[in-house]
N, C-alpha and C positions, 0 to 999 in steps of 0.2 A: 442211582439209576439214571441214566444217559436217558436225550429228549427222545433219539428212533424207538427204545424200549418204550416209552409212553403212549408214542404215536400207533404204537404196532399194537399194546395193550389196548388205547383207543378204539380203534378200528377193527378190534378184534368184539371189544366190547357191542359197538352197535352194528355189526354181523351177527351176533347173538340176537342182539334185541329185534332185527327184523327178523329174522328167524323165528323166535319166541311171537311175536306181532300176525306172522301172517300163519303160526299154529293156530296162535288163541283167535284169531279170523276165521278160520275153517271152522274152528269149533263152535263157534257162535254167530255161524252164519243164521240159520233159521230163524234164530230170536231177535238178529241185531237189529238195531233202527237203523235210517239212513246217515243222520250223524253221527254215529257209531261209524260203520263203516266209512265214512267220510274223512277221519278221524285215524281209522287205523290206516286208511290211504296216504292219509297226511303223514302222518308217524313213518311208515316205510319208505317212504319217500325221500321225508329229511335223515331219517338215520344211512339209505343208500348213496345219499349227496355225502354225507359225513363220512362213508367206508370208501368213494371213490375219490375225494379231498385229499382225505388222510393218505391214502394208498398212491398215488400224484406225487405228493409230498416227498414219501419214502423214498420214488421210484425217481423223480429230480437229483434228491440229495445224494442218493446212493450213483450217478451217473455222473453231476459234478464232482464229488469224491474221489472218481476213477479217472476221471478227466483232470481235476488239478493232480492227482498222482502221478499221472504219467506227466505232464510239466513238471514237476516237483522230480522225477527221476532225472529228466531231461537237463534240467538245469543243475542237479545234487552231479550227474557225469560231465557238465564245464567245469564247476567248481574243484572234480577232484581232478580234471587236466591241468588246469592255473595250478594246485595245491602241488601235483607232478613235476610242473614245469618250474616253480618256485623250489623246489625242493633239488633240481637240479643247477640252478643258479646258482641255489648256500654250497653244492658240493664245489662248485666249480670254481667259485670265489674264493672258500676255505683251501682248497688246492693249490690255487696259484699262489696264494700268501705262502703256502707252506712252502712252495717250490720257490720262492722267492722274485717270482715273475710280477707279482704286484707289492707296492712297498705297505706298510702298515700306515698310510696314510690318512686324514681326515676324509679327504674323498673315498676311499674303499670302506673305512667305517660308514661311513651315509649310507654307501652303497647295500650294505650289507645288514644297518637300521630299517634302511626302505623294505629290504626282502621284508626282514621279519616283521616288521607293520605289515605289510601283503599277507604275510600269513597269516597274521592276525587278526583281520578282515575276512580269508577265505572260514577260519574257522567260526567266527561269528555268521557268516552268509549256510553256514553248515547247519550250527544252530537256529536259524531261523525257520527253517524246514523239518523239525523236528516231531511237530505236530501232527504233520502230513504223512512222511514215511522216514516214522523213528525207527522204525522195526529193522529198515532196509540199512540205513545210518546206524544202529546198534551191529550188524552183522559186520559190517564194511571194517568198522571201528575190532571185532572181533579178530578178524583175519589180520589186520595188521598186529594187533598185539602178539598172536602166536606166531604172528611172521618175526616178530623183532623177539620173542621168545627162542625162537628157533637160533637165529642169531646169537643173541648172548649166550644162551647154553653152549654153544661151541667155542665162542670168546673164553667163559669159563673155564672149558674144557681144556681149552688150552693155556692157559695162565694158570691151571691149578690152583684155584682159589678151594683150600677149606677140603681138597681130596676130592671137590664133585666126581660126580659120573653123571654120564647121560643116563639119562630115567626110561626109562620105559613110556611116560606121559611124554617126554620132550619127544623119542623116537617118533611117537605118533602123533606128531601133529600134524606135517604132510595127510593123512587123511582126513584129521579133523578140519582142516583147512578146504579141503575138496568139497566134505561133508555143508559147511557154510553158505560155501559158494552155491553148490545148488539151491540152497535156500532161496536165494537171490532171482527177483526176475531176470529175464534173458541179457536185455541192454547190459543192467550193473552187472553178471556173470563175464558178461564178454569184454566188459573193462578189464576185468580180476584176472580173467584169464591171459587179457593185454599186460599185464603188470607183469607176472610170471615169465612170459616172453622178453620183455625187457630188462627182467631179471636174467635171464640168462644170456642175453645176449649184450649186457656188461662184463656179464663173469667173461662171455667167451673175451669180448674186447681184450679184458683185464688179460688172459693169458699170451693172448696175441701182440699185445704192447711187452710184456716182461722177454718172451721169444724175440721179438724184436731189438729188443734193446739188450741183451745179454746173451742172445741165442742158447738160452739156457730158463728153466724153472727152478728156482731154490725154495724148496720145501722142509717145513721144520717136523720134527719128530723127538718123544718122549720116551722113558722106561718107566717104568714104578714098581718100587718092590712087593706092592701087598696087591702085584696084578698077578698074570698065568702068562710069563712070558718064559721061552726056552733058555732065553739068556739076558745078561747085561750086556752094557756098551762099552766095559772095562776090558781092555786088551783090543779093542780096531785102533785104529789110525787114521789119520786125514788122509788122502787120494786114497783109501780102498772102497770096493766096490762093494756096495748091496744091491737087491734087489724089492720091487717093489707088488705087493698082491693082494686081490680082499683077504680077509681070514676077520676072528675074532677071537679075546681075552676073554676071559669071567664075566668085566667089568662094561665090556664095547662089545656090541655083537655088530657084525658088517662092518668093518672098520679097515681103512689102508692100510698098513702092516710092512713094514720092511723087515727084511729076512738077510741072513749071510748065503753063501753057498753050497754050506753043511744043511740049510735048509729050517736054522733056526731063527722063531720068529722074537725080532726084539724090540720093538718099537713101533708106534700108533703114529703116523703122519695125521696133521691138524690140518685142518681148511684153510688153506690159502687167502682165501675172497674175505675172512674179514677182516684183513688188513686193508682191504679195499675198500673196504665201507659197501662191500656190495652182499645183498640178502639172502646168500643161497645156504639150505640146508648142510649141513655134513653128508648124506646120501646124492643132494645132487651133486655135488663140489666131486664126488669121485665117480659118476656119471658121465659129469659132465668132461672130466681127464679121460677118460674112456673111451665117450665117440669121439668129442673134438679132435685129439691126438691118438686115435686111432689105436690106443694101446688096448692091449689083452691083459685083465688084471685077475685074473683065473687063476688060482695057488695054482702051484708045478704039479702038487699032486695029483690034479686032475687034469693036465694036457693043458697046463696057461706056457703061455713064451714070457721067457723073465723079462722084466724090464730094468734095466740095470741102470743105477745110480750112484754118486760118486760123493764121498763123505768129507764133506767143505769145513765142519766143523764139530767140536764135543763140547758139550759144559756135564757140570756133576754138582749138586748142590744136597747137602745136608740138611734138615730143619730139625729143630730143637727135640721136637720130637721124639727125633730117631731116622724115623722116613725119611730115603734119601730120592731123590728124582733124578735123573741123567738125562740131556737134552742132544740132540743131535742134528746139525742142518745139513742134506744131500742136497745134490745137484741133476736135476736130470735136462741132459744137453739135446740141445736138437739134432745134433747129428745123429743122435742114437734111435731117433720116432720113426717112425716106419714110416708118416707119410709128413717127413719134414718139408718145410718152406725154406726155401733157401736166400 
C-alpha cells in the first residue's frame, strides 16, 4: 500500500472520528460537565487540524507530481530530438562509408563510437525519468516497436523468408499505432505525429533522388505458386511492357500488382523504402506512389489509367521443397508520370 493510500485512509479516519465526537456531543450534552465538553472541543479540533494537514499534504504532492510531469515530459521531448538527431548522424555516416565518400578510417570509427556513446547516454537520461512518466515512456517505446514491426514484416515479405505472409496483426498496426498515440498527452502526440511526417517526407526524398538520378523507379516484384495469381512470369521478356494496379491474392489483400495486357494479374511489387532504411508501411509506400506521382492505381476494371512499366529483369528460383518463386524487376520511367519533373 503506497504512502497517499495511508494519508487518505488517515484523514478519512479522523473525519469519522470528528463526526462520531460532535454526535456523541449532541448526545450528551445535557449531562456533560464543562471538562467534558472542553475535551470534546479539544478532540475536534486536533482531529480537524489532522484532516486539514493531511488533506495539504495530498493536495501539494498531488500538484508537485503534475508539475514535475510536465518537466519530465518537457525534457523526455529534448531527449527524443538528440535520440532523432543521433539517429540521423549513424544513417548518414553509415551512408557515406557505404558510398565510399568517407574512408574506413580511425577517425570515422571514433566518429561513429562517439554516436553510439551519445546514444547510450540518451537511453540512460530515458531511464532516469521512468519513475515519473513510465507509462508515457512504455507507450513511446510501444509505437516504435510496431513501427520497426511494420518494417521487417515487409523486409520479410520480400526476402521470402519461411513462405511469410502479411498477417492480418502486421496489416493492422497502422491503427494500433494511432490507437497509442492518442494515449499520449498532447506535447508527446504531436512529436509522434512529427515523426510520421518526417517519415514520409524521406520516403518522398528517397523517390525524388532515384527520379533524379536515373529518371526512372526500378521496382522489384514476386510470383509464388501456392498464391492466386492468373499467371506466371514464364514466357515475358525483358523490354516488355506491364502494367501496374491495386488488386489482391489469397495471401495479400491491398497489394500493388502488376498485370499483362490480357489483364492477367502476376506479381506483388514490394516496398521500395526498405532498401532505404526509411519506415514506411506497405500501404503507405503505395499511397505514397500515388499522390506523390500522381499515378491512378485503380484496376482497369474499374475506370484506373494503366500505368505502364517496363521489364528490366527475370530470375526463377527452385527450393528443395518444390515451391518455386519467380522474381521480376520493372522500370517505371519518368517520362511515362503524368506530372513528370523534368
Amino acid at each position: 500500500m503506497d504512502s497517499n493510500r495511508l494519508k487518505f485512509i488517515a484523514a478519512l479516519a479522523c473525519a469519522f472520528a470528528v463526526v462520531f465526537l460532535l454526535i456523541l456531543q449532541v448526545a450528551t450534552a445535557e449531562n456533560a460537565t464543562k471538562t467534558e465538553t472542553a475535551l470534546f472541543a479539544t478532540l475536534q479540533f486536533v482531529f480537524s487540524i489532522a484532516v486539514s494537514w493531511i488533506l495539504t499534504v495530498l493536495s501539494s504532492e498531488k500538484s508537485f507530481r503534475e508539475s514535475q510531469k510536465k518537466f519530465a515530459i518537457a525534457a523526455f521531448r529534448r531527449i527524443k530530438e538528440i535520440e532523432r538527431a543521433l539517429g540521423r548522424a549513424q544513417r548518414l555516416v553509415l551512408s557515406q562509408k557505404g558510398q565510399g565518400a568517407i574512408s574506413n578510417s580511425s577517425s570515422a570509427q571514433a566518429v561513429m563510437i562517439s554516436l553510439i556513446s551519445a546514444q547510450d547516454a540518451v537511453n540512460s537520461s530515458v531511464a532516469d525519468w521512468g519513475d515519473v512518466i513510465g507509462d508515457e515512456i512504455h507507450i513511446t517505446k510501444e509505437i516504435e516497436k510496431l513501427r520497426s514491426l511494420r518494417k521487417t514484416s515487409d523486409k520479410f515479405e520480400r526476402d521470402y523468408l519461411d513462405n511469410l505472409r502479411i498477417t492480418e496483426d502486421v496489416t493492422d498496426i497502422s491503427p494500433k499505432i494511432n490507437e497509442l498515440k492518442d494515449a499520449l498527452p498532447p506535447s508527446l502526440k504531436l512529436d509522434e505525429d512529427a515523426e510520421d511526417e518526417t517519415r514520409f517526407e524521406r520516403a518522398i526524398e528517397v523517390l525524388d533522388n532515384e527520379l533524379q538520378k536515373k529518371n526512372a523507379l526500378e521496382l522489384e516484384g514476386f510470383w509464388e505458386s501456392d498464391d492466386t495469381f492468373a499467371a506466371d512470369l514464364r514466357g515475358l521478356k525483358k523490354g516488355e511492357t506491364l502494367y501496374l494496379a491495386r488488386g489482391f491474392t489469397s495471401g495479400r489483400p491491398n497489394s500493388l500488382l502488376a498485370y499483362t495486357k490480357e489483364n492477367k494479374w502476376i506479381a506483388v511489387i514490394t516496398n521500395i523504402f526498405i532498401d532505404h532504411e526509411v519506415n514506411i508501411g506497405y500501404d503507405e509506400f503505395v499511397d505514397i506512389l500515388e499522390s506523390h506521382l500522381s499515378l491512378d492505381l485503380t484496376p482497369p476494371q474499374f475506370g484506373g489509367k494503366p500505368v505502364p512499366v517496363v521489364i528490366k529483369d527475370l530470375r526463377f528460383i527452385k527450393y528443395d521443397d518444390g515451391e518455386e518463386r519467380q522474381y521480376v524487376t520493372v522500370v517505371l520511367h519518368q517520362s511515362t508520370l503524368p506530372n513528370a519533373k523534368h
